[in-house]
N, C-alpha and C positions, 0 to 999 in steps of 0.2 A: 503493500500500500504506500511505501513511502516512495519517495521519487530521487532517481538518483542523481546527486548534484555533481556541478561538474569543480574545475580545480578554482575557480573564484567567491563558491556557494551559489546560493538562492537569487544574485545580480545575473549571472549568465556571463557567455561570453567568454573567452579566452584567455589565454597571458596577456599581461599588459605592456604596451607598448609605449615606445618612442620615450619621452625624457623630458626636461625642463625645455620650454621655449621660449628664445628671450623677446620679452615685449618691447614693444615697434615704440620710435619714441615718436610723439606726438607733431604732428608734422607744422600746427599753426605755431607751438612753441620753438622749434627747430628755425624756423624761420622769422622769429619776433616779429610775430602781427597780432596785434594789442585787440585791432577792432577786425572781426569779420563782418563785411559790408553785405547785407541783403540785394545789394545790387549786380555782385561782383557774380552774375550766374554763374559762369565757368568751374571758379573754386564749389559753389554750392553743389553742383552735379559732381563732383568728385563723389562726394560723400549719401548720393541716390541713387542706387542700381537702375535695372531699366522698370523694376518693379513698382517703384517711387516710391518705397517704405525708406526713411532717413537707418542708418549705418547704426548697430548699437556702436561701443567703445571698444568690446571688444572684436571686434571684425575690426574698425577702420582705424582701430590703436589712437583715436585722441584721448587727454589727459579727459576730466570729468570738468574741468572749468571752459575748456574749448569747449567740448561736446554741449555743455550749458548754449554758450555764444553761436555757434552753429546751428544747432535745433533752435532757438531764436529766429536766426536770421534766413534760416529757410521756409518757418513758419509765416514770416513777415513775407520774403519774395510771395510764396505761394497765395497770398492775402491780397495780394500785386499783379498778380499772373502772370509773373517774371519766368517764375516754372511752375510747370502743372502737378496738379496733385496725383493721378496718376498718369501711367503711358498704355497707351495698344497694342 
């Protein structure tokens, strides 16, 4: 009746894999820009697949005070219809 587990228990799945990976440093702070401009679409679509859900932090490696500035300023563009909310 019982069931039999494998080498990680009752989670599943195999040996684990791969190791530390080093986290991406934040590319608005790499570059000292204080203000991300709602304007600026180009830098905004970096950070919007073609699905046009915004990037969490961790996929697109900004710090948590960028990502504040960012999700702002693409709320704003979108507000603007500078860029669309989403794509086809």
């Amino acid at each position: 009746m019982t069931k039999e587990r494998g080498s990680r228990g009752a989670a599943g799945g195999g040996p684990r894999r791969g190791g530390f990976r080093r986290r991406r440093a934040c590319r608005f702070c790499v570059e000292k820009i204080d203000y991300i401009d709602y304007k600026d679409v180009r830098v905004l679509m970096l950070s919007i697949p073609e699905r046009g859900k915004i990037q969490p932090r961790r996929i697109s490696g900004t710090c948590a005070k960028c990502q504040r500035k960012l999700t702002t300023a693409i709320k704003r563009a979108r507000q603007l219809a500078l860029i669309p909310y989403i794509t086809d």
